[in-house]
N, C-alpha and C positions, 0 to 999 in steps of 0.2 A: 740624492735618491730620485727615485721615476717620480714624474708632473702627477699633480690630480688627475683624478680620469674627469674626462669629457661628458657633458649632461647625456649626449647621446649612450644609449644600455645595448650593446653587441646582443646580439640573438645568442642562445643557448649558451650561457656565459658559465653559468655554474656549473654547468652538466659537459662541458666540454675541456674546461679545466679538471674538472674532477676524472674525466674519464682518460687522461695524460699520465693520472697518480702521479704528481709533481716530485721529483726528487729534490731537497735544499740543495745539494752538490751536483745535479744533474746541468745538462746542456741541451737547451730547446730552442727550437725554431718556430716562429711564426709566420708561415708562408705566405699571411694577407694580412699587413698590418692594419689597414683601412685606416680606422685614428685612433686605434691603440688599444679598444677595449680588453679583447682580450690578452696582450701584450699586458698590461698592466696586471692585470688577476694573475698571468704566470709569474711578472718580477714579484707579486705582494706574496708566494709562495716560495719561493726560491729563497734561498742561503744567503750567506757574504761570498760562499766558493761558488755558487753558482752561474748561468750564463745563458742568455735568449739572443740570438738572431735573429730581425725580423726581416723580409722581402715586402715590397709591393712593386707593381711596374707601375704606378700612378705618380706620377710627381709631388703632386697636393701632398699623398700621403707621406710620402718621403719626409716633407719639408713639415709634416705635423710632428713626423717622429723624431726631427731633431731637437724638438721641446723637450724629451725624458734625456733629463740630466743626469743618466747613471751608468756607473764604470762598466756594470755589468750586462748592459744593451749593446747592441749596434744597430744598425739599418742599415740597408743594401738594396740600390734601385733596380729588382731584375723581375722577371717576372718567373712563375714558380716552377717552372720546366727549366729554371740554371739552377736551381736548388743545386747539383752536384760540385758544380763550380764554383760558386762562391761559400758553400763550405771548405773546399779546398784552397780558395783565396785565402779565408778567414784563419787556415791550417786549421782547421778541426775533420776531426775522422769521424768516431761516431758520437750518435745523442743520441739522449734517453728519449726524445719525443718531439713530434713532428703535429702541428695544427693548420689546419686550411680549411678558412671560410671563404668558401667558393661564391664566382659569383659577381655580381656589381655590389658597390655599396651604398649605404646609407648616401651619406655626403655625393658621391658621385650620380643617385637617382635625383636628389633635391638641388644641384645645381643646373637652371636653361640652359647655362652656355655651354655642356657638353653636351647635351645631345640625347642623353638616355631615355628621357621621359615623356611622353606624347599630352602632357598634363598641361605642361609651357613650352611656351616655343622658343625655338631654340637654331642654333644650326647644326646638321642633321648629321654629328662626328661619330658619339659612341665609340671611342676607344679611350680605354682605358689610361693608355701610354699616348697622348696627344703628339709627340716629337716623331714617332714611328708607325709605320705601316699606312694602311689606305681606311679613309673614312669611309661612314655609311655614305653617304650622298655621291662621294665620288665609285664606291662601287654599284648604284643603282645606275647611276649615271651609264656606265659600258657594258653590264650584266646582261647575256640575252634572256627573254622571257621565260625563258625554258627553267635557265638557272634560276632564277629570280622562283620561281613557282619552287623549285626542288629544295630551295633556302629554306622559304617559310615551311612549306611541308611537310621538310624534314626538321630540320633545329624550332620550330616553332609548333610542329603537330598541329598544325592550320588544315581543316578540312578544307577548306575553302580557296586552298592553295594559287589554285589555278585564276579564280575569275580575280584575285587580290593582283596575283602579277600581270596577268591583261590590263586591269584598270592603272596599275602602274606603268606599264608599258606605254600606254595612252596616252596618261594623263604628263609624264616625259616626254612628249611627242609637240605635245604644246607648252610647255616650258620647265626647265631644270628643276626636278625635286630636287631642294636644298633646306629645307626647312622641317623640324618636327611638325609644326603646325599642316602643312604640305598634306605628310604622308601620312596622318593620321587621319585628316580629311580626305583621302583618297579611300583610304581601306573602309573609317567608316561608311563611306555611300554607296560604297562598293555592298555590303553585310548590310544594309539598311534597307537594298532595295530587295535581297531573299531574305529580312525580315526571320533575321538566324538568331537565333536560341544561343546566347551566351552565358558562362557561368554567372553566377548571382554575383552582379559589384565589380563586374569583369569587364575594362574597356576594350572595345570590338579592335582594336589596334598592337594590341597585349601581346598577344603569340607574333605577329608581324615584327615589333618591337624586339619581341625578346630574340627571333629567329638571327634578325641582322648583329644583333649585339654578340652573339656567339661569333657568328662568322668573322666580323671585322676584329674580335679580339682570341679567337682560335680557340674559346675554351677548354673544347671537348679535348681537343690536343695537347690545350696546356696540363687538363688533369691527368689524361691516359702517360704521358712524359714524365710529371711530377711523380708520380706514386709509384714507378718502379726506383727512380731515385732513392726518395723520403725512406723507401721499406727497406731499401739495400743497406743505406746508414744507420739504420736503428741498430743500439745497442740489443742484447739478448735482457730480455722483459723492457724493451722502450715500445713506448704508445705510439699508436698513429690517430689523431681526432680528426676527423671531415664532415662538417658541415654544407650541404648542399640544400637549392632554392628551389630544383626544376627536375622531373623525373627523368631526362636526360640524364643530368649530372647523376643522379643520385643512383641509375640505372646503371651506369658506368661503376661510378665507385663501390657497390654492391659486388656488380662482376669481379669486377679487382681484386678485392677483399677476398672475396670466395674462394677464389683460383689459386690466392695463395693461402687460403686456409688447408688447400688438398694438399692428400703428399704427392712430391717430386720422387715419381721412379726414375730410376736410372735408363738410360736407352737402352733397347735389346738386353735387359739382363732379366731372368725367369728371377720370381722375392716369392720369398712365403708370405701370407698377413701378418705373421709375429714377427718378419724383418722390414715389415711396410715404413719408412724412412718419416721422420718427424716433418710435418709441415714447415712451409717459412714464418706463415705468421698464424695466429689463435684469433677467432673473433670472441674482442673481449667483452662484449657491452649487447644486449641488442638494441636494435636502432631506435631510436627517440626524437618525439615531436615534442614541440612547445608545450606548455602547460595552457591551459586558460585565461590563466592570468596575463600572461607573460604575452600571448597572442591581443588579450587586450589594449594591455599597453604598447603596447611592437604590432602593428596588421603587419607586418615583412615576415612578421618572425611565422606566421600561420600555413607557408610552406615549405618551412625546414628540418632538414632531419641530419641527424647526426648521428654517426655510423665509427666506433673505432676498434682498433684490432690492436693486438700485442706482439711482439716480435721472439719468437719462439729459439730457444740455446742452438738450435741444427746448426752447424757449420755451413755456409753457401757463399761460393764466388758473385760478385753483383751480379755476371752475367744471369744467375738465376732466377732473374728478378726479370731481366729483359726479355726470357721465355718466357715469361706466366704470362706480359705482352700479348709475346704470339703465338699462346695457345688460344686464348680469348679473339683474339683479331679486331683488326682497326674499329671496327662496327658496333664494339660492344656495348653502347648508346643505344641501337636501335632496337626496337620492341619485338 
């Protein structure tokens, strides 16, 4: 059967499980295994007929979840926008429910040597999948200012946008940011000398941090992809649980949710209200923060919310999943 769990305690564990309504017979996905917390709370509910797939694009994680010795796990290194894929690899059609804790993790903020954290230094990666795509430091390194400003601005809500990527621009001008130490020490002296009002407990480097970490690992893209997937495969009453860090994310999956809480009219066709066509999914839950406690012992956990919906009997081709997409549009992140 599945390993002990791990000292480390997954943010909203009970309330995220619980909000899946686990079936013993049922077929679930965990779309961010991280190191298993909640993977494990689903196999300790599940059957002998039952069955979890987990994703992560992290390698680490990958190589933790070969630990859970049980017939009825897998692991799959992809990242959570091939959700459709490698349930098709896997031959599975649909499941009763779909979980993603969005986001970086524990483990991958407390390690230097990837990059995440402006606390240790480090060199200056921040991606998730280290084997794929371009690091932070190599994309500061060619970014012009302009972009550089529109990053933090935009994926980090940085007032201060502007004078962060001049100093950056600069401070690359006399030698290669490559270091978290580097670029945490740029922003801060950058904010130190307009002597800027930051939240209580909140490192002046935070929103800089967080902005590049989306960019070089696509978040916003990988959620807006995932969730027309994840919603297309659910069974009729399977759960969707998400868990988001950052009002980005959680602005997005909000949207998402919503859009397909509406009904899908038909194009050009005149409906009564009494033949107004069933929604694709029901929001099942409303959204939910940490408890006090729980923020005690977890500070990570103190800005996440967990949002999940159910998937409604209506009949719908996937395609209808990939309109609700593009009635929302790319943008649905931005305030």
């Amino acid at each position: 059967m599945s390993a002990p769990a791990p000292a480390h305690r997954p943010v909203l564990l009970e309330e995220a499980v619980s909000a899946l309504a686990v079936r013993a017979d049922g077929v679930y996905v965990d779309a961010t295994f991280g190191r298993g917390g909640h993977s494990r709370a689903i196999l300790a509910a599940l059957g002998p007929a039952g069955r979890l797939l987990a994703l992560d694009r992290d390698p680490e994680a990958v190589a933790a979840a070969r630990s859970i010795a049980d017939r009825r796990f897998s692991i799959a290194h992809a990242a959570f926008s091939e959700l459709g894929r490698v349930l098709d690899a896997q031959g599975i059609g649909e499941v009763q429910g779909v979980l993603a804790d969005l986001g970086v993790s524990s483990p991958q903020l407390a390690d230097a040597a990837r990059g995440f954290s402006f606390r240790a230094d480090g060199a200056l990666d921040m991606r998730m999948d280290p084997s794929r795509g371009e690091s932070a430091a190599d994309w500061l390194a060619t970014a012009t200012e302009q972009q550089i400003r529109e990053v933090i601005g935009g994926y980090g809500e940085e007032r201060f946008a502007k004078q962060i990527a001049k100093a950056i621009a600069d401070a690359r001008a006399r030698e290669p940011i490559r270091r978290t130490e580097q670029l945490a020490a740029v922003v801060a002296a950058t904010l130190r000398k307009r002597q800027a009002r930051r939240e209580v407990g909140q490192d002046p480097a935070t929103r800089t941090f967080q902005a590049l970490r989306i960019l070089v690992n696509r978040e916003l893209e990988e959620v807006a992809l995932m969730l027309p997937q994840a919603a297309a495969r659910l069974a009729p009453g399977g759960r969707l649980a998400l868990i988001s860090f950052h009002s980005l994310e959680d602005r997005l999956v909000k949207r998402i949710l919503r859009a397909g809480s509406a009904p899908t009219l038909p194009a050009d066709l005149p409906i009564r209200a009494s033949e107004m066509p069933q929604p694709l999914l029901r929001i099942s839950a409303k959204a939910q923060r940490a408890s006090a406690a729980e923020v005690a012992l977890n500070p990570r956990a103190r800005s996440a919310t967990l949002r999940a919906a159910e998937r409604t009997g209506t009949a719908a081709e996937p395609a209808a999943f990939e309109r609700l997409m593009n009635r929302i549009g790319p943008d649905a992140w931005r305030s």
